[in-house]
Short mmCIF file of the C-alpha atoms (twelve columns), coordinates in Angstrom:
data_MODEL
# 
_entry.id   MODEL 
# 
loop_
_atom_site.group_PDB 
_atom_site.id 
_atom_site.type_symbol 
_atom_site.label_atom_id 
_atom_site.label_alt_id 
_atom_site.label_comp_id 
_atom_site.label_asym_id 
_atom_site.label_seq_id 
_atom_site.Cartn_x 
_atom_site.Cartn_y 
_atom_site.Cartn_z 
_atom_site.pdbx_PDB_model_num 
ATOM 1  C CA . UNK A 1  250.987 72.475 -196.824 1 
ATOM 2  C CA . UNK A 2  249.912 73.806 -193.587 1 
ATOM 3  C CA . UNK A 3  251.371 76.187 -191.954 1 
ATOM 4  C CA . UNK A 4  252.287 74.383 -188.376 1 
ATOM 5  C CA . UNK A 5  249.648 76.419 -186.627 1 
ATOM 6  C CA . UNK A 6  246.596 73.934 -184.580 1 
ATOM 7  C CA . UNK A 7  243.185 75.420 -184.854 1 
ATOM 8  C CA . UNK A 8  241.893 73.704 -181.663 1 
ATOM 9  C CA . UNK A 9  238.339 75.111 -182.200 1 
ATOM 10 C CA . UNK A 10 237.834 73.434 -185.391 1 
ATOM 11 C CA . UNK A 11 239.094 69.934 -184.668 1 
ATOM 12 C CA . UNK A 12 236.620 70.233 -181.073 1 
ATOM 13 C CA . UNK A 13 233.920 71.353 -183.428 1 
ATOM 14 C CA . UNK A 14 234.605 68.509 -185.881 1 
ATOM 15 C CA . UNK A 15 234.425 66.011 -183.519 1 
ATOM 16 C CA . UNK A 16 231.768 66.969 -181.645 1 
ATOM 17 C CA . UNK A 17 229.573 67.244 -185.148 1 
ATOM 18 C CA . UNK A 18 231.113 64.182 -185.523 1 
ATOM 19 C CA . UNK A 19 229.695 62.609 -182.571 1 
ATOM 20 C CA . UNK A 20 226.526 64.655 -182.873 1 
ATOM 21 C CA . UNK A 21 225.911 62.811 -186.036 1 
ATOM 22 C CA . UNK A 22 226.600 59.316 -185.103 1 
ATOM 23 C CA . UNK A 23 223.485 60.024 -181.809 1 
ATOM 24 C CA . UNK A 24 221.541 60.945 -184.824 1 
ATOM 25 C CA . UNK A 25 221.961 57.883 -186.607 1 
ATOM 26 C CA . UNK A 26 221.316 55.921 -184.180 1 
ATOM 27 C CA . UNK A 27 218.680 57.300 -182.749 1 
ATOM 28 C CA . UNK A 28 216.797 57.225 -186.187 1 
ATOM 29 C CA . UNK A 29 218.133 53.654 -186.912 1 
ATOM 30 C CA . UNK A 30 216.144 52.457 -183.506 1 
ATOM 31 C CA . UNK A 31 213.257 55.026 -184.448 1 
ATOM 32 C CA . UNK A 32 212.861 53.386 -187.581 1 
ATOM 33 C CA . UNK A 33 213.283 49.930 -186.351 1 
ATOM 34 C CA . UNK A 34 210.562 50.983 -184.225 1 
ATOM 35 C CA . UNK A 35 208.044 51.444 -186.491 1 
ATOM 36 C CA . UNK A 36 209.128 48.607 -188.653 1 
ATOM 37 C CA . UNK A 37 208.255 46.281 -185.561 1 
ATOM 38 C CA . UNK A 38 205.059 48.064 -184.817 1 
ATOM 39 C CA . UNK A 39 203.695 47.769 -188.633 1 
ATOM 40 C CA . UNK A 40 204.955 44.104 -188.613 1 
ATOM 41 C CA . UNK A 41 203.594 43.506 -185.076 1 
ATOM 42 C CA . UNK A 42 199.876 45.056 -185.548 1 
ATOM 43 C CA . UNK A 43 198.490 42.823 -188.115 1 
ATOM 44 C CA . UNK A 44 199.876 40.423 -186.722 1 
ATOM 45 C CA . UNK A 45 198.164 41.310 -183.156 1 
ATOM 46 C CA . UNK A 46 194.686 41.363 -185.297 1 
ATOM 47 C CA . UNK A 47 195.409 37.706 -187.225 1 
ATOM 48 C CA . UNK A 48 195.811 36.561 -183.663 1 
ATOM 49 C CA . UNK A 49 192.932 37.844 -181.857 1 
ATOM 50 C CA . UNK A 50 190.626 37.064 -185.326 1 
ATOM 51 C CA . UNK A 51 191.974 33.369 -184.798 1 
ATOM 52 C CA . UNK A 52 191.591 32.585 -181.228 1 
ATOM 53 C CA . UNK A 53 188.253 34.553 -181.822 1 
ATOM 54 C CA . UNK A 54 187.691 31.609 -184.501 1 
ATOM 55 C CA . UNK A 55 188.654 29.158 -182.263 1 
ATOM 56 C CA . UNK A 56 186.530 30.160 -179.773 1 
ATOM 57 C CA . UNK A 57 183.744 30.198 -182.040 1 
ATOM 58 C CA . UNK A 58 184.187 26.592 -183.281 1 
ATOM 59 C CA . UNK A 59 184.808 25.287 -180.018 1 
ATOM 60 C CA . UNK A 60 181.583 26.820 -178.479 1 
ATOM 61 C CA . UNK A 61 179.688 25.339 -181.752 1 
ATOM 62 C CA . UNK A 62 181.287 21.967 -180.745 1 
ATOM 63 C CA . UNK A 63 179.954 21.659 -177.558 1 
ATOM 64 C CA . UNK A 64 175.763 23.237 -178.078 1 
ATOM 65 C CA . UNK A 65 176.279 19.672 -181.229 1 
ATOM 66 C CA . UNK A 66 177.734 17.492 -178.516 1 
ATOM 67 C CA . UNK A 67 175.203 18.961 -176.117 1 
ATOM 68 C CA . UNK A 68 172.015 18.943 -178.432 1 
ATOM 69 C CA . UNK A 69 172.948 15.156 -179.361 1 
ATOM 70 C CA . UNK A 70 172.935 13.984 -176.100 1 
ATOM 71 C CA . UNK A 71 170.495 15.866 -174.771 1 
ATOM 72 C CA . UNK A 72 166.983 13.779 -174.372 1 
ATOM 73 C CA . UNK A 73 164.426 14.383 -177.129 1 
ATOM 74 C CA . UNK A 74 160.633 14.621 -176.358 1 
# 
């Protein structure tokens, strides 16, 4: 049972560990979601750029066929 003496120091200490702790989390739940978004986000940057690269590519073989068929021949 206690004794009916406070210890003020100890419940300011336990709450401000308390709150220390919950920053903490926090801050290394949004670090960590983070780098969850940037290792989702950079192959997904490069499957982009590879595919409008493609694109590109196909269109600019589209148009030297189109270009060679109706070009005159000699």
């Amino acid at each position: 049972m206690s004794n009916g003496n406070f210890d003020l120091n100890a419940a300011v200490s336990t709450v401000t560990d308390s709150f220390g702790k919950l920053f903490q989390l926090q801050f290394d739940l949004a670090n960590n979601a983070l780098k969850t978004l940037v290792s989702v986000a950079e192959p997904l940057a490069k499957t982009a750029t590879d595919l409008i690269g493609n694109v590109a590519n196909a269109a600019n073989q589209m148009l030297q066929s189109v270009s060679a068929a109706i070009a005159p021949k000699k």
